[in-house]
C-alpha positions, 0 to 999 in steps of 0.5 A: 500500500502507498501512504502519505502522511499528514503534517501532524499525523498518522499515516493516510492512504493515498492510492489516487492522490497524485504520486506514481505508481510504484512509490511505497512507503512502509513507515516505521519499518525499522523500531526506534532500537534496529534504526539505532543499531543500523545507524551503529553500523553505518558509523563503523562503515563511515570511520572506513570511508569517511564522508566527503563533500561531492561536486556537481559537473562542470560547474564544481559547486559543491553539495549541500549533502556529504556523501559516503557509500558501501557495496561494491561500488559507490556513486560519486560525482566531480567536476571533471568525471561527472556523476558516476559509479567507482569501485574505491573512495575518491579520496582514500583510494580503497574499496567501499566497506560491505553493505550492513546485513540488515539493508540486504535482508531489507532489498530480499524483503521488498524486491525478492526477484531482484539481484542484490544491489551493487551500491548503498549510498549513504547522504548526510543532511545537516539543518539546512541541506536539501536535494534538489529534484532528480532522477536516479539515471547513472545506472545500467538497470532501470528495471530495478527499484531504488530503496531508501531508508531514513535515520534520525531527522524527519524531511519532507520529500518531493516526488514529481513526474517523469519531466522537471515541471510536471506537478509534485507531492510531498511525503513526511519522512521519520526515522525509520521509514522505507520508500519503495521506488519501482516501476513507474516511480522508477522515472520520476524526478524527487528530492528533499525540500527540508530537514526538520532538525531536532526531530530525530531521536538517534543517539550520535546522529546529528541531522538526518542519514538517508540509506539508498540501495541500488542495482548498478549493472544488469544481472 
């Protein structure tokens, strides 16, 4: 089922209300105690490929998010090589640490038929960062679905349609929180508006860590 939130409230269906189909939001799938420990483990992963600040292309003005990954491979993104996947951290040279058991049990739960994904992206959001409307395009296998899991504060995020100026809607994201974008949902350009700071309750995580599991390569 797909569910929305109000601003101030429990979760509302909202099959029919304007957002694509394929978008699932399964709130509260990790507790108040597995979104701590899988936030531990994160930690562990990021003291191996400590976060760092990517660059858009050609302009290099940098993010607003700092970034790390885990996996196979990592996405990354500078001024001269543009968006893209690499094996290795940019700036320490060695491969991206394993991927946390618990986001491989979560990608076998929601998309079972699928092969396991290549690549976790791991966004940090302090106050004040935002995500800029996109669509997850660097990737060989659009017939996969993109998973993201959010820890600490909550955000709003926006998803539109296929094109930049198609009509949008926002969808309250708490920690904890799964979003499922398959099929149609796939295509549809999103972002994050604003992170609501000081609403998480994560023992050592300051702002908001949002967890993006992806298929890189065709199987």
């Amino acid at each position: 089922m797909v569910v929305n939130r109000n601003d101030d409230g429990p979760p509302v269906p909202a099959e029919g209300a304007g957002l694509p189909d394929g978008l699932v939001l399964m709130p509260g799938h990790f507790d108040a105690a597995a979104a701590a420990a899988l936030w531990r483990e994160i930690t562990i992963r990021l003291e191996a490929a400590p976060p760092f600040q990517p660059t858009m292309p050609r302009t290099g003005r940098p993010f607003s998010v700092r970034m790390s990954n885990c996996g196979s491979l990592g996405w990354v993104s500078d001024r001269d090589g543009g968006y893209r996947y690499e094996a290795c951290h940019p700036l320490t040279g060695r491969p991206w640490p394993a991927m946390p058991e618990a986001l491989l049990d979560l990608w076998r739960l929601v998309a079972p038929a699928a092969p396991l994904p290549e690549a976790c992206l791991v966004n940090l959001y302090a106050a004040g960062s935002r995500l800029g409307l996109h669509v997850d395009a660097d990737e060989e296998d659009f017939g996969q679905p993109v998973v993201s899991v959010s820890l600490g504060d909550d955000a709003w995020f926006r998803i539109g349609g296929p094109g930049r100026r198609d009509p949008t809607r926002r969808v309250l994201l708490r920690s904890g929180d799964v979003l499922v974008m398959g099929g149609k949902a796939r295509r549809c350009h999103h972002g994050i508006d604003r992170i609501l700071a000081g609403t998480g309750r994560i023992a050592g995580l300051q702002g908001r860590c949002n967890l993006t599991l992806r298929r890189v390569r065709k199987a």
